[in-house]
DSSP file (Angstrom, degrees, kcal/mol; ACC not computed):
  #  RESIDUE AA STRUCTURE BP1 BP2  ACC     N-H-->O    O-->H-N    N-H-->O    O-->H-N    TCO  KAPPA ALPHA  PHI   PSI    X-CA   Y-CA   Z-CA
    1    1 A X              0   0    0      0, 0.0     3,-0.1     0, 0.0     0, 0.0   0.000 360.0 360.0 360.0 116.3   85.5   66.0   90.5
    2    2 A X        -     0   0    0      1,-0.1     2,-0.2     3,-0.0     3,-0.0  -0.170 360.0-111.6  -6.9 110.3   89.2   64.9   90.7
    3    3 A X        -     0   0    0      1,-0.1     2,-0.2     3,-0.0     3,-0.1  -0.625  47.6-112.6 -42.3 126.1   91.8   64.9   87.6
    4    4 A X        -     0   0    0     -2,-0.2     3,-0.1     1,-0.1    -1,-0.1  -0.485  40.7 -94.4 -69.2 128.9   92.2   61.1   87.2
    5    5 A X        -     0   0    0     -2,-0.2     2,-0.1     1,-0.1    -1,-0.1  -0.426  44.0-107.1 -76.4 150.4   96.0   60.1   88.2
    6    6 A X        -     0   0    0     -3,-0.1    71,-1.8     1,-0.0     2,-0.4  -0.504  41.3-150.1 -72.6 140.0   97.8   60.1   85.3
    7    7 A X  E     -A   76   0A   0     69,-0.3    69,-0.3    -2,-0.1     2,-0.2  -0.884  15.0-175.7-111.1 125.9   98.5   56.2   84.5
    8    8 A X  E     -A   75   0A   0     67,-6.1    67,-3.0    -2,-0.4     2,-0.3  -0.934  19.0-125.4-123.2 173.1  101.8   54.6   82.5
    9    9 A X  E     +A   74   0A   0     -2,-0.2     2,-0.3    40,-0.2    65,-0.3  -0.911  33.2 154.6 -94.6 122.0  102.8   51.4   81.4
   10   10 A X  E     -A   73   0A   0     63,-2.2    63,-3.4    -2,-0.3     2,-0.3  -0.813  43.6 -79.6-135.0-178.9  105.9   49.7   82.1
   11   11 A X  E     -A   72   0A   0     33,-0.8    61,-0.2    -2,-0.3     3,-0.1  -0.600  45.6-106.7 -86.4 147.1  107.4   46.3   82.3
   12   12 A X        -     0   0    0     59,-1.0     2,-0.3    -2,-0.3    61,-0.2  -0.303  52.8-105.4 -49.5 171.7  106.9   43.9   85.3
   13   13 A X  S    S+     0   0    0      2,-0.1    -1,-0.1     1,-0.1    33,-0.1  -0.714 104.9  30.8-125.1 147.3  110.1   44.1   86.9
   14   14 A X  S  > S+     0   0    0     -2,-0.3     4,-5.7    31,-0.2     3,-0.5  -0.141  87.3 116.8  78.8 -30.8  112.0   41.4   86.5
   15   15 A X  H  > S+     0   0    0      1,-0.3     4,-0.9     2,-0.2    -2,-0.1   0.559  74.6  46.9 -42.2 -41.2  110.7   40.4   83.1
   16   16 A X  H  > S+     0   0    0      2,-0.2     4,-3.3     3,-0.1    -1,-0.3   0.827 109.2  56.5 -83.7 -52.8  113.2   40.5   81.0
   17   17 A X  H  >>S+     0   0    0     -3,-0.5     4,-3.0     1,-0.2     5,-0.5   0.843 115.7  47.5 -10.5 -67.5  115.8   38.5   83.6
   18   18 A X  H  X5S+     0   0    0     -4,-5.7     4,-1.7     2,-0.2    -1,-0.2   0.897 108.4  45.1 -57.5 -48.6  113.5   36.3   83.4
   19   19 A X  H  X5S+     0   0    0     -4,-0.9     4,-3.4    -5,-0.2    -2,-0.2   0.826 113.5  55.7 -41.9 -56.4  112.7   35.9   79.8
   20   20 A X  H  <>S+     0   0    0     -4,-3.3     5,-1.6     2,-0.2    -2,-0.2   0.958 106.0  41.0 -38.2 -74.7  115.9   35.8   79.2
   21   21 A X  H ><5S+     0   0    0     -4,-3.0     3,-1.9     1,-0.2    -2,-0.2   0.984 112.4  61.4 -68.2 -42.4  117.4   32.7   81.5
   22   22 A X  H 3<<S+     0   0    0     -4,-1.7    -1,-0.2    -5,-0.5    -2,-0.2   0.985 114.6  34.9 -50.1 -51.8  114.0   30.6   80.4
   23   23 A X  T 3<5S-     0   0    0     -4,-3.4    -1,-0.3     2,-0.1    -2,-0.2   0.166 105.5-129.9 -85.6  35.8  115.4   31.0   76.7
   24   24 A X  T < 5 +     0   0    0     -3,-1.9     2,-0.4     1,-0.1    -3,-0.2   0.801  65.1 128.0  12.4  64.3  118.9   30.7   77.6
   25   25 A X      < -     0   0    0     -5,-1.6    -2,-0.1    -6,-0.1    -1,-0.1  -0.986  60.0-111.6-141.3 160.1  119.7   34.0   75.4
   26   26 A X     >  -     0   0    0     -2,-0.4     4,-3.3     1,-0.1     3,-0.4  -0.369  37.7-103.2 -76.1 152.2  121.4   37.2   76.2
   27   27 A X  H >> S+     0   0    0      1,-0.2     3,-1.3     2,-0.2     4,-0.6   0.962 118.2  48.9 -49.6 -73.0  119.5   40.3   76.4
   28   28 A X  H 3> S+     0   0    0      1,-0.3     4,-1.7     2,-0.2    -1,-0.2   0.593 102.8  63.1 -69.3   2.4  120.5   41.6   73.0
   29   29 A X  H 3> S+     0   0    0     -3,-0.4     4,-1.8     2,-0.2    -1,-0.3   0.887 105.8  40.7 -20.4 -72.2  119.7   38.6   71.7
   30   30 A X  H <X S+     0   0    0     -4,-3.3     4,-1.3    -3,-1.3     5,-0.2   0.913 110.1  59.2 -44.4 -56.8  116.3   39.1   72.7
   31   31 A X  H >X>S+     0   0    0     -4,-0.6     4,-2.5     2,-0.2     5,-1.8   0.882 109.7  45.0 -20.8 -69.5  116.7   42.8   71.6
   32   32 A X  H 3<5S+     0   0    0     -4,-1.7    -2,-0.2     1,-0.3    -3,-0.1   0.998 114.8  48.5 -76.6 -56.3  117.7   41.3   67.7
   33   33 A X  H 3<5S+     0   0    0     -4,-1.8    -1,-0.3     1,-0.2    -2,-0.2   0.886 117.4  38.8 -45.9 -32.4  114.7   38.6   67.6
   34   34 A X  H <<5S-     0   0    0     -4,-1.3    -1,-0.2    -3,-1.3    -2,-0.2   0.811 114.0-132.5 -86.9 -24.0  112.2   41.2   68.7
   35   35 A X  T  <5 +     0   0    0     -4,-2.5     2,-0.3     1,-0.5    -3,-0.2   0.858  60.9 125.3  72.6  55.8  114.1   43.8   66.3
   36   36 A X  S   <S-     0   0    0     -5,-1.8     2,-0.5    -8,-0.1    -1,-0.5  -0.813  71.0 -81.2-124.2 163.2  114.4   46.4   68.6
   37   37 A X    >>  -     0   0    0     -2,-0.3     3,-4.6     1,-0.1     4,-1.7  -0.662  21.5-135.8 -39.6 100.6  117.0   48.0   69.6
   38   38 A X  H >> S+     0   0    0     -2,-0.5     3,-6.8     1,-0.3     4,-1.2   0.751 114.7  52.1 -21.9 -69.0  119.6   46.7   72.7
   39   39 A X  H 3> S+     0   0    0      1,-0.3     4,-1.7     2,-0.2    -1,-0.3   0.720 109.9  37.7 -27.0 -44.7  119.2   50.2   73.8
   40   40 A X  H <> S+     0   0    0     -3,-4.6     4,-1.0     1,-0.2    -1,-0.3   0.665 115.2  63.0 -89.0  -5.2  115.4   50.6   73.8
   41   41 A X  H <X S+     0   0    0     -3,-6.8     4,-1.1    -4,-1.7    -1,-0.2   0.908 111.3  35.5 -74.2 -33.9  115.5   46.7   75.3
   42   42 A X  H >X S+     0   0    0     -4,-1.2     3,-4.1    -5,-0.3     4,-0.6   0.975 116.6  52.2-111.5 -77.0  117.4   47.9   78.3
   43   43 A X  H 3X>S+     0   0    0     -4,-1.7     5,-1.6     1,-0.3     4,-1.2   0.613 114.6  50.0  -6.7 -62.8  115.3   51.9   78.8
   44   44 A X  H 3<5S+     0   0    0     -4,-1.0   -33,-0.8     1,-0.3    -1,-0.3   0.792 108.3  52.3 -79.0 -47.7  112.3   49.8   78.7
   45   45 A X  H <<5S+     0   0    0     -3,-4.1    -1,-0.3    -4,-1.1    -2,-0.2   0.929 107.9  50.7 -50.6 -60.7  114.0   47.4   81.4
   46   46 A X  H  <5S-     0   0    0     -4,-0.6    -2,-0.2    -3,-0.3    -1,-0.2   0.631 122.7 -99.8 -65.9 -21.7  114.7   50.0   83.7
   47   47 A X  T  <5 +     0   0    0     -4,-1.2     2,-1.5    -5,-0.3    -3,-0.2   0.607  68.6 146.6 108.4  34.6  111.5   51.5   83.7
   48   48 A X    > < -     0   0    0     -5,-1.6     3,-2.3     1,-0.2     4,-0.4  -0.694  31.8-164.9 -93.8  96.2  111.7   54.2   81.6
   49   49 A X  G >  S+     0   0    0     -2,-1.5     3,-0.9     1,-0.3   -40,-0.2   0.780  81.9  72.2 -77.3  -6.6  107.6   54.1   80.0
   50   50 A X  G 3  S+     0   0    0      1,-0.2    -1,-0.3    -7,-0.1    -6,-0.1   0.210  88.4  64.7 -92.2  43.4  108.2   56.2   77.2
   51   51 A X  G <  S+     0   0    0     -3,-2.3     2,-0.9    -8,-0.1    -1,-0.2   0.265  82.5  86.9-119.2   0.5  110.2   53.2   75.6
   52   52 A X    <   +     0   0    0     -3,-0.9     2,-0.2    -4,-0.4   -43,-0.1  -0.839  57.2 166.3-114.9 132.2  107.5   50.9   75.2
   53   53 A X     >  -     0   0    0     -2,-0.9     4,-0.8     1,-0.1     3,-0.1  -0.553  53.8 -84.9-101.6 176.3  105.3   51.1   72.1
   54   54 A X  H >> S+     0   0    0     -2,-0.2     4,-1.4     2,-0.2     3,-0.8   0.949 127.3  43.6   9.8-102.0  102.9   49.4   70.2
   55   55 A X  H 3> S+     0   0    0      1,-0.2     4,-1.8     2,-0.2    -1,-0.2   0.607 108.1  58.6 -41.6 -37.1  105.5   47.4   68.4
   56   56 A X  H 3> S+     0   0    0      2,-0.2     4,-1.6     1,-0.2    -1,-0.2   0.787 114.7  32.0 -85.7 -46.8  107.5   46.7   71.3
   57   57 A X  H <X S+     0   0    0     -4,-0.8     4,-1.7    -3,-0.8    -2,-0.2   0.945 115.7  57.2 -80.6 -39.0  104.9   44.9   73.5
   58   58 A X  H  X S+     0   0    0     -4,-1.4     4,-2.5     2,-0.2    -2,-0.2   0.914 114.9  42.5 -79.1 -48.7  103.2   43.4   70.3
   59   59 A X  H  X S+     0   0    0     -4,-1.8     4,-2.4     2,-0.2    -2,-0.2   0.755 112.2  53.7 -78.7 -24.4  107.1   41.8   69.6
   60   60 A X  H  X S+     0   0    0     -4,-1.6     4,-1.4     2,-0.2     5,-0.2   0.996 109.0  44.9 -64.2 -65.6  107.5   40.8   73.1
   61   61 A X  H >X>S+     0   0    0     -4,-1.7     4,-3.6     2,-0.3     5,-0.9   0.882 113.9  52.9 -21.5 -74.5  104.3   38.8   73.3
   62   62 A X  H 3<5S+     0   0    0     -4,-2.5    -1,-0.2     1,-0.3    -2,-0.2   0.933 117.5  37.8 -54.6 -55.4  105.2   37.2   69.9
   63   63 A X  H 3<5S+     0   0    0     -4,-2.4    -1,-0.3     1,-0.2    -2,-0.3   0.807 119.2  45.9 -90.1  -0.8  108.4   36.2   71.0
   64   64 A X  H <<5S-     0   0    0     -4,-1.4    -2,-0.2    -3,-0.5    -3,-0.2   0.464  85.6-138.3 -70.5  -9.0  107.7   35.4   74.2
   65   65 A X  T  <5 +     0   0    0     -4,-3.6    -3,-0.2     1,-0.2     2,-0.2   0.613  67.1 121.8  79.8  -1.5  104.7   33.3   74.0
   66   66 A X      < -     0   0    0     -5,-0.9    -1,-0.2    -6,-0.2    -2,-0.1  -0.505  62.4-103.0-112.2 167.8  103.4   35.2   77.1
   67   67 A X        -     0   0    0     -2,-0.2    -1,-0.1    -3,-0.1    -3,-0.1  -0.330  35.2-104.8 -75.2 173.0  100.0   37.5   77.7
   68   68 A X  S >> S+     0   0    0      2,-0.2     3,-5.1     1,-0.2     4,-1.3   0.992 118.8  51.8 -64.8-102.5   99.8   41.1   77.8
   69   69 A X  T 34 S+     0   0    0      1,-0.4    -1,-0.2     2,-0.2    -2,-0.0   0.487  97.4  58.6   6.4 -48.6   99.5   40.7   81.7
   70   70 A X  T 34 S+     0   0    0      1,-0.1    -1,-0.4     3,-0.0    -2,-0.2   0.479 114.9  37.0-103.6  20.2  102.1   38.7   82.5
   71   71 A X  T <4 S+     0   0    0     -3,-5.1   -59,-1.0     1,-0.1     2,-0.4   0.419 113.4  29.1-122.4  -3.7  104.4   41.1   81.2
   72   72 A X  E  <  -A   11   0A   0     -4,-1.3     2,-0.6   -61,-0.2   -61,-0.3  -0.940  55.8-162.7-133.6 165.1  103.5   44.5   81.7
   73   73 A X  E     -A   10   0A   0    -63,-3.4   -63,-2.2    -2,-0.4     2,-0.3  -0.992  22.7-114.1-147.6 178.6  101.7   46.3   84.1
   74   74 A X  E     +A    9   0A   0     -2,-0.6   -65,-0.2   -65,-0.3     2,-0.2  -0.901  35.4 176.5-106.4 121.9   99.7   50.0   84.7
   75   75 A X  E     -A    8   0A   0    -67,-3.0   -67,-6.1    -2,-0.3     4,-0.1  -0.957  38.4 -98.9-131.8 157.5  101.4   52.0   87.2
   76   76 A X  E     -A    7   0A   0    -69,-0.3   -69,-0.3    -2,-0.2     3,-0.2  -0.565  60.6 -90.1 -65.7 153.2  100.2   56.0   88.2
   77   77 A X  S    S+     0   0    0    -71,-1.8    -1,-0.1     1,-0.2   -71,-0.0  -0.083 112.7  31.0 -52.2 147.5  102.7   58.4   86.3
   78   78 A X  S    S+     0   0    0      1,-0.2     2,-0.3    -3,-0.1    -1,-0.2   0.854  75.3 154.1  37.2  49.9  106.0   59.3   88.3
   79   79 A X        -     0   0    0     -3,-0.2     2,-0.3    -4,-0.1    -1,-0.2  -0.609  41.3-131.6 -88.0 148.3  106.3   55.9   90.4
   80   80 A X        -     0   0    0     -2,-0.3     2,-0.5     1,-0.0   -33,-0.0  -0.660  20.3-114.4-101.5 176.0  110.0   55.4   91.3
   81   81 A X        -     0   0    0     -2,-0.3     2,-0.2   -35,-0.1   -34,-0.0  -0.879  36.7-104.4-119.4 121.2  111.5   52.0   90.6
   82   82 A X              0   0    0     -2,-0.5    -1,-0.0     1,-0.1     0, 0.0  -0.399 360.0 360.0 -86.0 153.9  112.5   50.1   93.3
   83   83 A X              0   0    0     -2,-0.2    -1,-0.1     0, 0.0    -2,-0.0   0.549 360.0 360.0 -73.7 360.0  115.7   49.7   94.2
């Protein structure tokens, strides 16, 4: 039997862009309302998956009003970010 490809999570691309111009607020705006860091707002953005926690998805949701689903997705471990 295969080793099962290693899976992360990252944000949907775009998502944040998005979030953003629907609430007319600047990212670090968003950043202080979710009460995260700009920093870990923008690592998170880029596609960097070890920046999303627990807390970080659980505060996105809440202040976005949106599902699990339409803001993240499961991609296999070392997937590149398109350009």
């Amino acid at each position: 039997m295969e080793d099962p490809t290693p899976l992360a999570l990252r944000l949907r691309p775009g998502v944040i862009s998005t979030v953003c111009k629907d609430m007319g607020i600047s990212r670090h705006r968003l950043a202080r309302r979710m009460d995260v860091h700009a920093e870990t707002l923008r690592r998170a953005d880029s596609g960097e998956t070890g920046s999303i926690s627990g807390r970080f998805i659980a505060s996105l949701m809440t202040v976005t009003d949106k599902e699990f689903d339409e803001l993240f997705e499961i991609v296999e471990e070392g997937w590149e970010l398109a350009e």
